[in-house]
N, CA, C and O atoms as a GROMACS GRO file, in nm:
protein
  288
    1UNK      N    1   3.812   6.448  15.783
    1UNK     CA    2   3.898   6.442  15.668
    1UNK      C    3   3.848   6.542  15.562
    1UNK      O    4   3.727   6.550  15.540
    2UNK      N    5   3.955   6.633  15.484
    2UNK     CA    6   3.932   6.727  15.385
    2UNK      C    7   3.854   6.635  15.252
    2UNK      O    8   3.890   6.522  15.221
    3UNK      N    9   3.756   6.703  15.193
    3UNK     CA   10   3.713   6.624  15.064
    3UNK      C   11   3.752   6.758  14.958
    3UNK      O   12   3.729   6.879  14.962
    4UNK      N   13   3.805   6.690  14.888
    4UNK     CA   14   3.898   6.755  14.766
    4UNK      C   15   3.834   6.711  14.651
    4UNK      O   16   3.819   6.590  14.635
    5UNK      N   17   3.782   6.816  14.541
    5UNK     CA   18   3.690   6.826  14.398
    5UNK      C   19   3.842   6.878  14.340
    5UNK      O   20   3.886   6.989  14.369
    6UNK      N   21   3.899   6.803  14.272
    6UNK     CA   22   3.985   6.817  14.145
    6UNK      C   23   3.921   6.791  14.004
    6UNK      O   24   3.912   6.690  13.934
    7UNK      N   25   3.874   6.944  13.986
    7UNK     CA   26   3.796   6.901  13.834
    7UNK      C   27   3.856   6.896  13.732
    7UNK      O   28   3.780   6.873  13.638
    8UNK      N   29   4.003   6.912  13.691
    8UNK     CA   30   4.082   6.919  13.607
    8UNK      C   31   4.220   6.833  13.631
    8UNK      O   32   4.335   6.878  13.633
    9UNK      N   33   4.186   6.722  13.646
    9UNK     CA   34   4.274   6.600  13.679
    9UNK      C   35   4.403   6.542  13.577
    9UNK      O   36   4.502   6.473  13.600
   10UNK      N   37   4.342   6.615  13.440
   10UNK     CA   38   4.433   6.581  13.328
   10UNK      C   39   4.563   6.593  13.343
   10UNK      O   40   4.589   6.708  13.379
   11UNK      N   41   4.680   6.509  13.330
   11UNK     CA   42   4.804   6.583  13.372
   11UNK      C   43   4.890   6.581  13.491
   11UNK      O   44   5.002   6.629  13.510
   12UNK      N   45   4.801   6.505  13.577
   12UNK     CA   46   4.784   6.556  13.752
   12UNK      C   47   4.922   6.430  13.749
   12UNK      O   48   4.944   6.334  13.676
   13UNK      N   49   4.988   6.484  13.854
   13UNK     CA   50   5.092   6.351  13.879
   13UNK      C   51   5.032   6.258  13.964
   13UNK      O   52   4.952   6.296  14.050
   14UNK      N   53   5.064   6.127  13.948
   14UNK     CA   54   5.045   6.024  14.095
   14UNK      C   55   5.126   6.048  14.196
   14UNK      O   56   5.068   6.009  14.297
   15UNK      N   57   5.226   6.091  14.221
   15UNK     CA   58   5.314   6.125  14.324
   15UNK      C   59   5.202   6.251  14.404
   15UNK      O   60   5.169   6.255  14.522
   16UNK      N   61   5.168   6.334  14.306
   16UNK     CA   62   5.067   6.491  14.375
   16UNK      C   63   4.933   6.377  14.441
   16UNK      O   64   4.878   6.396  14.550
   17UNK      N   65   4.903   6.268  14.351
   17UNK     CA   66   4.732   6.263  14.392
   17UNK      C   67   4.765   6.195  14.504
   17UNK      O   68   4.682   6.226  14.589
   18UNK      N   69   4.877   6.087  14.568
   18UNK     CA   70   4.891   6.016  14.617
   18UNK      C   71   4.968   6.132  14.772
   18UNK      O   72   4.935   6.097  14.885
   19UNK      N   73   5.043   6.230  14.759
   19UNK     CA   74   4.990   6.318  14.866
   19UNK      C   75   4.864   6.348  14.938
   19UNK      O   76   4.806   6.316  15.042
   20UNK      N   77   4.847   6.421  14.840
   20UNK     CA   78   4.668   6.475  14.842
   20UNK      C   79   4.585   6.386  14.970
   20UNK      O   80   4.530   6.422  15.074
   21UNK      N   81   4.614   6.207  14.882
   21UNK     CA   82   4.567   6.141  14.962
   21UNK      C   83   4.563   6.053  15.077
   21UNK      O   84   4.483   5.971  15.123
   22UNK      N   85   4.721   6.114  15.119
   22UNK     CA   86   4.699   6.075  15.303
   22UNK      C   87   4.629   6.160  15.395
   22UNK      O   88   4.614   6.124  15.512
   23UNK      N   89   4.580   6.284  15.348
   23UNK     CA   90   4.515   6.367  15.442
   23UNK      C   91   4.344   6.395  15.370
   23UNK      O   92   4.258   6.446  15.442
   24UNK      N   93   4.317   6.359  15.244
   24UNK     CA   94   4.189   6.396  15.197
   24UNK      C   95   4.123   6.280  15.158
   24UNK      O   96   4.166   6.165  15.169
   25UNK      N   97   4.013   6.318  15.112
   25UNK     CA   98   3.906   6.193  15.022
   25UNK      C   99   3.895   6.299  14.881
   25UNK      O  100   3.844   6.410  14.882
   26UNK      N  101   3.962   6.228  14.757
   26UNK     CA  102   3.981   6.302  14.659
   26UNK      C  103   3.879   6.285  14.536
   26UNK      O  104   3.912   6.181  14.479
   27UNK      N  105   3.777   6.339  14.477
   27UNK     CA  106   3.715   6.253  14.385
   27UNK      C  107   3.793   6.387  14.234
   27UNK      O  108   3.802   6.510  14.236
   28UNK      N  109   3.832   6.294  14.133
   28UNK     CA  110   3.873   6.352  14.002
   28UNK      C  111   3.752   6.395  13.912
   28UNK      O  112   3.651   6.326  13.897
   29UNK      N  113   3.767   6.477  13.874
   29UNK     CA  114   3.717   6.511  13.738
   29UNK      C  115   3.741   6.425  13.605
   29UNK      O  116   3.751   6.304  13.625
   30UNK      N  117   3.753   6.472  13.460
   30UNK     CA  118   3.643   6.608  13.431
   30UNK      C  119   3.514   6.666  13.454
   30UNK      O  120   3.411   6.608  13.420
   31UNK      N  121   3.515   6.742  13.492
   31UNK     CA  122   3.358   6.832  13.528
   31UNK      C  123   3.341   6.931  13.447
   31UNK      O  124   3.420   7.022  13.422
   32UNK      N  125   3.173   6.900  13.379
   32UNK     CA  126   3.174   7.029  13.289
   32UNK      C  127   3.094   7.129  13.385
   32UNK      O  128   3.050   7.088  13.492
   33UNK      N  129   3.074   7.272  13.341
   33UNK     CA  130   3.028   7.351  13.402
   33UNK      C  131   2.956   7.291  13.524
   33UNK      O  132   2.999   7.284  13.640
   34UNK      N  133   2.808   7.238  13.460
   34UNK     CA  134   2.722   7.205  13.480
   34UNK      C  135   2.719   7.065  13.616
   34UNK      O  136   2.623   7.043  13.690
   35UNK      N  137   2.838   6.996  13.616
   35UNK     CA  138   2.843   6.879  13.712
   35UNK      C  139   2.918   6.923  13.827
   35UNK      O  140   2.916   6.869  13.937
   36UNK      N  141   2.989   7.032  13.790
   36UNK     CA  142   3.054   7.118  13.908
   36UNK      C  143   2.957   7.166  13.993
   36UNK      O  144   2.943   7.152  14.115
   37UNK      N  145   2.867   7.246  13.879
   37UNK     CA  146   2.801   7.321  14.028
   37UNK      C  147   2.716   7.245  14.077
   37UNK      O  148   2.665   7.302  14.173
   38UNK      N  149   2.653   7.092  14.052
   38UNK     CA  150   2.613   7.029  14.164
   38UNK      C  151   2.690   6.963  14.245
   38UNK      O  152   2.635   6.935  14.352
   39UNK      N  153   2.844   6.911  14.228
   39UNK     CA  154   2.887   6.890  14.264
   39UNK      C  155   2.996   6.936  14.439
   39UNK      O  156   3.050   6.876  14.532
   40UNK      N  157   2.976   7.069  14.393
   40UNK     CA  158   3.111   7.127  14.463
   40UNK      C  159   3.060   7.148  14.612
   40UNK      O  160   3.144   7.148  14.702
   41UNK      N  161   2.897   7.169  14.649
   41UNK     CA  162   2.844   7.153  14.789
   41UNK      C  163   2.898   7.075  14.848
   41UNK      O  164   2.922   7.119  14.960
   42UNK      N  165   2.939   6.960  14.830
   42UNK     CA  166   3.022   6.874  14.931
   42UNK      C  167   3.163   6.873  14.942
   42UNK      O  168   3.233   6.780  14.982
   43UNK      N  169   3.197   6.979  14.905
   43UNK     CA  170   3.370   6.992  14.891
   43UNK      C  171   3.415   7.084  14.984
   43UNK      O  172   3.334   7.174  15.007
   44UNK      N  173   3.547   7.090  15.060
   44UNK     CA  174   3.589   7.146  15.126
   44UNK      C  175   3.738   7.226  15.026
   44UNK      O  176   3.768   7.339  15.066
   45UNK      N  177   3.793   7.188  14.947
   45UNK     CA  178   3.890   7.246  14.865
   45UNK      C  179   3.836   7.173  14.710
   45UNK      O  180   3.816   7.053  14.691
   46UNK      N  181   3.818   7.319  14.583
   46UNK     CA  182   3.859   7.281  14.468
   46UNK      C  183   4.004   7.329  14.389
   46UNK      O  184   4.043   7.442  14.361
   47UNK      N  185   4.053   7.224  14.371
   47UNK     CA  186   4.158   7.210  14.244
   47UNK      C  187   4.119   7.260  14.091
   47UNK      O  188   4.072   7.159  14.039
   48UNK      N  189   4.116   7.350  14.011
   48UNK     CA  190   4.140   7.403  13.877
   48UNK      C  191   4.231   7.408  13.841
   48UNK      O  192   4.338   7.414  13.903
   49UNK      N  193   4.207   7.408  13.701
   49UNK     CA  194   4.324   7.501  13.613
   49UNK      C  195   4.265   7.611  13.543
   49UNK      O  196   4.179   7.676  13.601
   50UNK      N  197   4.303   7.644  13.408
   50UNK     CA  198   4.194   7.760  13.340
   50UNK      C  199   4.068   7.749  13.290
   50UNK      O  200   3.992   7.844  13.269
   51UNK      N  201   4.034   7.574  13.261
   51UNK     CA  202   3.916   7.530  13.201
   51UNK      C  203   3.780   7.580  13.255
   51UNK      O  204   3.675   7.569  13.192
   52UNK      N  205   3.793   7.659  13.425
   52UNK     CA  206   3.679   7.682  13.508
   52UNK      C  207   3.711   7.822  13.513
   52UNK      O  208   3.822   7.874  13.525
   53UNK      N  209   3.569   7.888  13.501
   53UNK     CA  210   3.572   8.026  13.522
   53UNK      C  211   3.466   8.011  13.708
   53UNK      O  212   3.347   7.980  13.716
   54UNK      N  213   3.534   8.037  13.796
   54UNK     CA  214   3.508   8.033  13.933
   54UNK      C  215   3.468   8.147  13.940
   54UNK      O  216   3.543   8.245  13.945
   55UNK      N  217   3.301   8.152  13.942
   55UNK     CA  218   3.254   8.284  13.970
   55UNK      C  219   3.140   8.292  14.107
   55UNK      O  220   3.115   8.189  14.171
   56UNK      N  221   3.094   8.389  14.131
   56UNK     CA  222   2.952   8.379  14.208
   56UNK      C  223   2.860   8.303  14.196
   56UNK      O  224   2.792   8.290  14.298
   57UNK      N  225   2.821   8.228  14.080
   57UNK     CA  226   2.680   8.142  14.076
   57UNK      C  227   2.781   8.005  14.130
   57UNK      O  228   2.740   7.943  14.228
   58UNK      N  229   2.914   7.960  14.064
   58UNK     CA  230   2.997   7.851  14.147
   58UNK      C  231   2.965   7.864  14.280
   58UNK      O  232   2.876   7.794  14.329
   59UNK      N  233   3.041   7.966  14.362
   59UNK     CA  234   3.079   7.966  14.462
   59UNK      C  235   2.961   8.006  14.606
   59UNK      O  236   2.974   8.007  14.728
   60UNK      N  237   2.825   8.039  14.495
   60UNK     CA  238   2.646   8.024  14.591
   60UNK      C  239   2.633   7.894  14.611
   60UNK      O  240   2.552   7.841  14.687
   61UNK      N  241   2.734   7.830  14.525
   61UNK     CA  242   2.678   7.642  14.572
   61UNK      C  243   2.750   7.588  14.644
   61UNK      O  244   2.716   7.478  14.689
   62UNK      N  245   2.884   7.650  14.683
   62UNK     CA  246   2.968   7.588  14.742
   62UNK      C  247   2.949   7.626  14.895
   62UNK      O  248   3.040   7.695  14.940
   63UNK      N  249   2.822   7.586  15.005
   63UNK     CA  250   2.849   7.596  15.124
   63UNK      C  251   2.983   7.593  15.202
   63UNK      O  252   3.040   7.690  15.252
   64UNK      N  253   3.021   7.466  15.202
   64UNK     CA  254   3.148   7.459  15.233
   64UNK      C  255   3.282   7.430  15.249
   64UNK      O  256   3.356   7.369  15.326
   65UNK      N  257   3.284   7.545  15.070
   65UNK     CA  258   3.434   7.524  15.013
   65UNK      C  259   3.500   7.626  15.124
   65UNK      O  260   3.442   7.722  15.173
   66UNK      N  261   3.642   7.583  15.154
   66UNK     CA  262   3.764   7.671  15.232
   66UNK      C  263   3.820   7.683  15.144
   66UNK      O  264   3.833   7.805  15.147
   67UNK      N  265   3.877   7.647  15.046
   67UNK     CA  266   3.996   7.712  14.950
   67UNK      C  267   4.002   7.662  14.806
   67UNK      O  268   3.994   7.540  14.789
   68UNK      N  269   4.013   7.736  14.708
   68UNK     CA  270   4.073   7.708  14.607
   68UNK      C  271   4.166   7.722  14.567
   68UNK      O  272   4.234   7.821  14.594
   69UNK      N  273   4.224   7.582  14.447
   69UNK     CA  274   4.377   7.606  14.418
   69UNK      C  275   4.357   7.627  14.253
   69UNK      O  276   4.263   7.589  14.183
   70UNK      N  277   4.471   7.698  14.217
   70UNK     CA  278   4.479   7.658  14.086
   70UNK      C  279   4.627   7.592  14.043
   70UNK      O  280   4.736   7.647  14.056
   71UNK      N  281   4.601   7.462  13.990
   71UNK     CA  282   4.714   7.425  13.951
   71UNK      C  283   4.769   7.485  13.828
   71UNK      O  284   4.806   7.391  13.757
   72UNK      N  285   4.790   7.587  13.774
   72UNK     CA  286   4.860   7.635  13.694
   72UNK      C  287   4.974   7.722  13.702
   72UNK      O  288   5.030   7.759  13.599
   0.00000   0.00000   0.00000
């Protein structure tokens, strides 16, 4: 099963999270900088919006992220 880091949950519909979650294990945010990047090693997809600047020191922690979305 996909594990899905949605760090910007604010807003998010229940109809979207309740997709999401027949095929994933979803844990919500908020995440500040700092809880992301310990966080995101166990994620296979993160969810943003603009609040995250997704750069190289993020994405050295993310063994194994496959994709990012941005919901915006």
């Amino acid at each position: 099963m996909l594990k899905i880091l949605n760090a910007e949950p604010d807003d998010y519909s229940e109809e979207a999270r309740a997709v999401l979650s027949t095929f994933a294990k979803i844990e919500n945010g908020p995440f500040s900088r700092d809880k992301l990047k310990s966080a995101i090693k166990n994620y296979d997809v993160l969810i943003t919006r603009l609040g995250h600047k997704i750069d190289e020191e993020i994405l050295q922690k993310a063994p194994q992220l496959k994709v990012i979305v941005t919901a915006t």
